[in-house]
Backbone as CSV, one residue per row, in Angstrom:
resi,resn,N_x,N_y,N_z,CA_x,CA_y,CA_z,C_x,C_y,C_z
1,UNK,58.357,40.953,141.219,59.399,40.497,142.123,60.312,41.643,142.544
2,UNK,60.428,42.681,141.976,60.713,44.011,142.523,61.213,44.067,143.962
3,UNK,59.906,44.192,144.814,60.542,44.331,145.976,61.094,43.109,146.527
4,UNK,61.865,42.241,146.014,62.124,40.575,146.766,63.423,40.688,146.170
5,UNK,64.091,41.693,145.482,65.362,41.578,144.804,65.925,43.254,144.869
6,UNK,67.414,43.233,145.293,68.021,44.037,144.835,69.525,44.115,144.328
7,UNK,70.033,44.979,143.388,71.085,45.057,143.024,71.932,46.281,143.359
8,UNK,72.571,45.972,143.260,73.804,47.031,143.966,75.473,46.941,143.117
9,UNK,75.658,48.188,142.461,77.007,47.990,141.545,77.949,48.553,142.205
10,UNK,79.143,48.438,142.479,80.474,49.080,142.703,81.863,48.903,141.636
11,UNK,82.369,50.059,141.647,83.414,49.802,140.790,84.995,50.487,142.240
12,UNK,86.095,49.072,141.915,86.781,48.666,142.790,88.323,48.924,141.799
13,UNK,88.961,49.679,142.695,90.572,49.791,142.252,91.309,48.857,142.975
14,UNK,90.828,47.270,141.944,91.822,46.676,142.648,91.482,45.544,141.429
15,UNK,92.282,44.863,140.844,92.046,43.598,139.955,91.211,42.622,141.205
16,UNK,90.355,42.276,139.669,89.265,41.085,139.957,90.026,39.740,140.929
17,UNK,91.090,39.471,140.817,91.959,38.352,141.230,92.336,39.039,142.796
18,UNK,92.460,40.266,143.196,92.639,40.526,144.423,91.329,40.601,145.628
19,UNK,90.486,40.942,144.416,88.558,40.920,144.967,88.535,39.978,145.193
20,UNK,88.789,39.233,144.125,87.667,37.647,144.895,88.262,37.124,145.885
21,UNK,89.833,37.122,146.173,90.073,36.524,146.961,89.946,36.877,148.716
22,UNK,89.171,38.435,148.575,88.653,38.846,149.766,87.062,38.681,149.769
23,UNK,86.715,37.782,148.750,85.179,37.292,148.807,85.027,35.827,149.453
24,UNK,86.228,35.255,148.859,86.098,33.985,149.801,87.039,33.292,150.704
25,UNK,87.637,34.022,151.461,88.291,34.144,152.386,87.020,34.298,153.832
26,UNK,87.151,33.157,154.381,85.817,33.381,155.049,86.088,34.711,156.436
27,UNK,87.405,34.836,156.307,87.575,35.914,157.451,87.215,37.509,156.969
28,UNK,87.794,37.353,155.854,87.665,38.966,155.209,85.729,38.979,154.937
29,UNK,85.223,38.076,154.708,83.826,38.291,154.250,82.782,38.810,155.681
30,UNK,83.537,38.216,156.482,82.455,38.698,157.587,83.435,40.027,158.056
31,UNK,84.469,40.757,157.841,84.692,42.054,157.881,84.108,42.918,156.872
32,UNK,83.448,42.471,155.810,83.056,43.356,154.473,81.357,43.645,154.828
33,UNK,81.151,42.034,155.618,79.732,41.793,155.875,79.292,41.949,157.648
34,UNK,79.683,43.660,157.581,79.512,42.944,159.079,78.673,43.461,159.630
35,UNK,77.662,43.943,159.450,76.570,44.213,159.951,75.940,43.116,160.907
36,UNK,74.804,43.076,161.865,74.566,42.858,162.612,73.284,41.562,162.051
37,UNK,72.872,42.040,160.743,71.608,40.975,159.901,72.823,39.943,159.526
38,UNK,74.045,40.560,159.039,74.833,39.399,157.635,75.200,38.174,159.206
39,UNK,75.688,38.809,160.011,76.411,38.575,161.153,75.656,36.821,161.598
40,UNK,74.085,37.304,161.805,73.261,36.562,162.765,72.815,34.901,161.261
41,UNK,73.104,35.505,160.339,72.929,34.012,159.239,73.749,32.915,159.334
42,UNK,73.025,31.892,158.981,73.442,30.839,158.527,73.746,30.776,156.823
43,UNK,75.120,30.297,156.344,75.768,30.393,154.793,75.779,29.254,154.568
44,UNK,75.325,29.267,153.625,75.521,27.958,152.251,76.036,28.645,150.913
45,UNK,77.317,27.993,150.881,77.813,28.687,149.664,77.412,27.528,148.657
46,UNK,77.040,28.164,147.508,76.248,27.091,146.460,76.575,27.250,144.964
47,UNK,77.379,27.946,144.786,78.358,27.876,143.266,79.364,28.962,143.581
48,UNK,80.379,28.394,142.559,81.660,29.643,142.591,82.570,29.403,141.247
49,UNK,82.560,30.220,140.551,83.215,30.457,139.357,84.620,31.292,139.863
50,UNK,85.514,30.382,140.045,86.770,31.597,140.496,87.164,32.634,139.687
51,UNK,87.246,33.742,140.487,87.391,34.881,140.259,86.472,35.672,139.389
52,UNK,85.181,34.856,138.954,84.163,35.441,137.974,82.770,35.850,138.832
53,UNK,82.356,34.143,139.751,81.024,34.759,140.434,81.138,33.991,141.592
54,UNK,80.467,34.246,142.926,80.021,33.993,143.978,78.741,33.765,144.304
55,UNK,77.996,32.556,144.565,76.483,32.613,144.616,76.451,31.931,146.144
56,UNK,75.714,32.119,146.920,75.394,31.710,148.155,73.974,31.743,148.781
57,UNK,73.417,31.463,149.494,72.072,31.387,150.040,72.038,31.280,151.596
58,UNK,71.516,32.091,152.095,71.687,33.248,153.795,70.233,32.979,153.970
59,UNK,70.125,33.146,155.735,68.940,32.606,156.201,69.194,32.848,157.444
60,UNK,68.097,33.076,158.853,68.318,33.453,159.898,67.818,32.045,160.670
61,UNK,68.336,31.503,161.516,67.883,30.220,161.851,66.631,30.102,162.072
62,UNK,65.559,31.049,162.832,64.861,30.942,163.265,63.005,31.757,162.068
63,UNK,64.108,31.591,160.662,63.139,32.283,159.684,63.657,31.817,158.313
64,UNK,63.691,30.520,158.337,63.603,30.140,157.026,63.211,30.485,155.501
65,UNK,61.952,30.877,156.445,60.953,31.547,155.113,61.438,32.814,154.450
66,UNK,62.445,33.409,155.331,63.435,34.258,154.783,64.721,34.276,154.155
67,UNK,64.958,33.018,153.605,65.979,32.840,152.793,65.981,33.580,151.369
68,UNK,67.154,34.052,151.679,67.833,34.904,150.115,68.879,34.274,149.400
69,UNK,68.796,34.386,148.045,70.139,34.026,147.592,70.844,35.291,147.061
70,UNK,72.123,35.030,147.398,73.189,36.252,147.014,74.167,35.524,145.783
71,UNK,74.122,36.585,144.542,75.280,36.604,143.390,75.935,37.580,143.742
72,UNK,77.438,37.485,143.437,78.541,38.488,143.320,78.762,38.197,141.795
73,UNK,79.148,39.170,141.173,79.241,38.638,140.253,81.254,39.911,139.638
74,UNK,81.796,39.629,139.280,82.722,40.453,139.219,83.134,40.386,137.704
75,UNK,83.849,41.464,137.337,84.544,41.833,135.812,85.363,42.219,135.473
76,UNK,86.250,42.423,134.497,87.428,43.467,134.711,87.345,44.803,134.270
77,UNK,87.579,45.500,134.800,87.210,46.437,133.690,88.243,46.560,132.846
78,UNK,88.257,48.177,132.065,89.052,48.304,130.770,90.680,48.894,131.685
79,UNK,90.741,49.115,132.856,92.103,49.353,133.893,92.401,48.523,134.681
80,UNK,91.951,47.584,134.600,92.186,46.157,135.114,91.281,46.529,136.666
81,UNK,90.790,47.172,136.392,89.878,47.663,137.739,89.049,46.224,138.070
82,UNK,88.062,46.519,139.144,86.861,45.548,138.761,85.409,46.087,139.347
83,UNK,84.589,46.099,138.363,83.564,45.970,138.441,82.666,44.937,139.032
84,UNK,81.856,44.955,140.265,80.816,44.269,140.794,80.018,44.599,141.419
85,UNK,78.993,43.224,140.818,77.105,43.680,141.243,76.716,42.706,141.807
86,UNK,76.221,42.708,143.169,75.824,41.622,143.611,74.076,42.056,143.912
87,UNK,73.417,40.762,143.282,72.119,41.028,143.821,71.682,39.646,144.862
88,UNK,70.899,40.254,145.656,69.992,39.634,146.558,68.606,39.124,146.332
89,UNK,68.446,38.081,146.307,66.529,37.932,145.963,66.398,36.673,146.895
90,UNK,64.539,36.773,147.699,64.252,35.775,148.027,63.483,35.087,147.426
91,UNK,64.038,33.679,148.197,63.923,32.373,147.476,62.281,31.546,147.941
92,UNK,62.082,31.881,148.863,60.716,30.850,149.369,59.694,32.340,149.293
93,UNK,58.678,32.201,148.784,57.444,32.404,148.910,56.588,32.312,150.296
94,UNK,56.621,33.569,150.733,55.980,32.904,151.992,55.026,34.102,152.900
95,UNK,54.046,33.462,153.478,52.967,34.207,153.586,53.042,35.768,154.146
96,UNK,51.969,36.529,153.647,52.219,37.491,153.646,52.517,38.978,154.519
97,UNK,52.416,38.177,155.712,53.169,39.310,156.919,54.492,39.131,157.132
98,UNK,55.226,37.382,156.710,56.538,37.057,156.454,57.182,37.494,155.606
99,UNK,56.738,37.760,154.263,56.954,37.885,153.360,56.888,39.183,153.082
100,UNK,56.400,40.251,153.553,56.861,41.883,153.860,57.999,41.914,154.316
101,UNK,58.185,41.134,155.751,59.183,41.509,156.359,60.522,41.327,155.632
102,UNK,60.624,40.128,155.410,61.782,39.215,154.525,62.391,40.600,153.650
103,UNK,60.743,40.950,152.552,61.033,41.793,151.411,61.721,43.228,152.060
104,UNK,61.181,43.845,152.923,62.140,44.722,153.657,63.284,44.802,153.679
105,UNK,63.484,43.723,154.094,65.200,43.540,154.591,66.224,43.218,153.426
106,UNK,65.645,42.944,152.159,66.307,42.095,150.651,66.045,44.127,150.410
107,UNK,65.048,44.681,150.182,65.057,46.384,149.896,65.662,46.913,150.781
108,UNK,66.181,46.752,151.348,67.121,47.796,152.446,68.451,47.770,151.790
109,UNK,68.308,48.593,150.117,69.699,49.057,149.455,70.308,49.852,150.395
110,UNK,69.931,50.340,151.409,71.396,51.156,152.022,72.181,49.857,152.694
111,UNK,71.428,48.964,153.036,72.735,47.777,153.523,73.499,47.016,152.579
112,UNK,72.893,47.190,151.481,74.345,46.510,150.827,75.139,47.926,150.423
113,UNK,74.905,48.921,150.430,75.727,49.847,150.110,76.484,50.268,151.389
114,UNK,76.386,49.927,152.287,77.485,50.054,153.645,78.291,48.755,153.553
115,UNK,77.238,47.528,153.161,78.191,46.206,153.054,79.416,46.748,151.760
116,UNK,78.940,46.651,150.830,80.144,47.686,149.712,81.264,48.633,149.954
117,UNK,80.529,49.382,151.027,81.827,50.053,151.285,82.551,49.554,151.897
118,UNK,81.979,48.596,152.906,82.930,47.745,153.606,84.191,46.753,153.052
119,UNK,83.809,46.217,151.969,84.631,46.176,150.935,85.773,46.637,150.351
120,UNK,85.077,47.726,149.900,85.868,48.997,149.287,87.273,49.371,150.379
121,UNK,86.767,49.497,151.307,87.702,49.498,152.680,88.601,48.374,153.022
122,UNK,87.991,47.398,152.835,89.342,46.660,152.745,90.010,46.135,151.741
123,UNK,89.483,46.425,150.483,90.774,46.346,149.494,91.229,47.551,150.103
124,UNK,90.951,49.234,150.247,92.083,49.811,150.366,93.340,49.152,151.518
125,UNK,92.876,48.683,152.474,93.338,47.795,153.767,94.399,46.661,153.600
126,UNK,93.712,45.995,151.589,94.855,45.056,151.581,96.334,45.855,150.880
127,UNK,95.521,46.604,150.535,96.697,47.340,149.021,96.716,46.807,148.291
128,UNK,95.408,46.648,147.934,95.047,45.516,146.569,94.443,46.567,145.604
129,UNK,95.499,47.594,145.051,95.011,48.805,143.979,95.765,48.320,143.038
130,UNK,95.480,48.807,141.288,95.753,48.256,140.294,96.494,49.394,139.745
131,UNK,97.681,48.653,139.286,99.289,49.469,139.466,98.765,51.016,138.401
């Protein structure tokens, strides 16, 4: 399952309680997420542990068979920092010229690492740094 999943860690100068609340804030998420793939989905948010995890499941209308589910998952660290890893994996099985493509786009770690920084950018944006 390798290529159908990836993870991606960042560590954030800003308490976990100032993160999450720019995770589900549906305005700040599509500034963190704004690429042109996160942009064109349809969201189902499908569990949420406040301020601990974020799980959701993304899909392009017209490619089902490409549905992913996304964890955020966040921590504190030992500076009240926070630590988070969100991974991506798809969910449907599906035949195998679909199912390259899909896997492509779930392995394309440089997009969650621009989505991350995007992030990163706007905690600096909120002034959500840990005193």
């Amino acid at each position: 399952m390798a290529n159908d999943e990836v993870t991606r860690t960042v560590e954030l100068d800003a308490a976990p309680e100032a993160v999450w609340d720019l995770l589900i804030d549906e305005e700040s998420r599509r500034e963190w997420l704004d690429d042109e793939d996160a942009a064109a989905r349809e969201v189902r948010v499908d569990h949420s542990e406040p301020g601990r995890s974020l799980v959701w499941t993304w899909w392009h209308p017209d490619d089902p068979a490409g549905a992913s589910q996304v964890r955020v998952v966040l921590d504190e660290g030992p500076e009240g920092n926070t630590h988070l890893v969100v991974t991506e994996r798809l969910l449907v099985p599906a035949p195998t010229s679909a199912r390259l493509q899909a896997s492509a786009s779930v392995a394309a770690t440089s997009t969650w690492d621009h989505r991350l920084l995007g992030l990163e950018l706007l905690v600096v944006a909120a002034g959500a740094f840990v005193a």
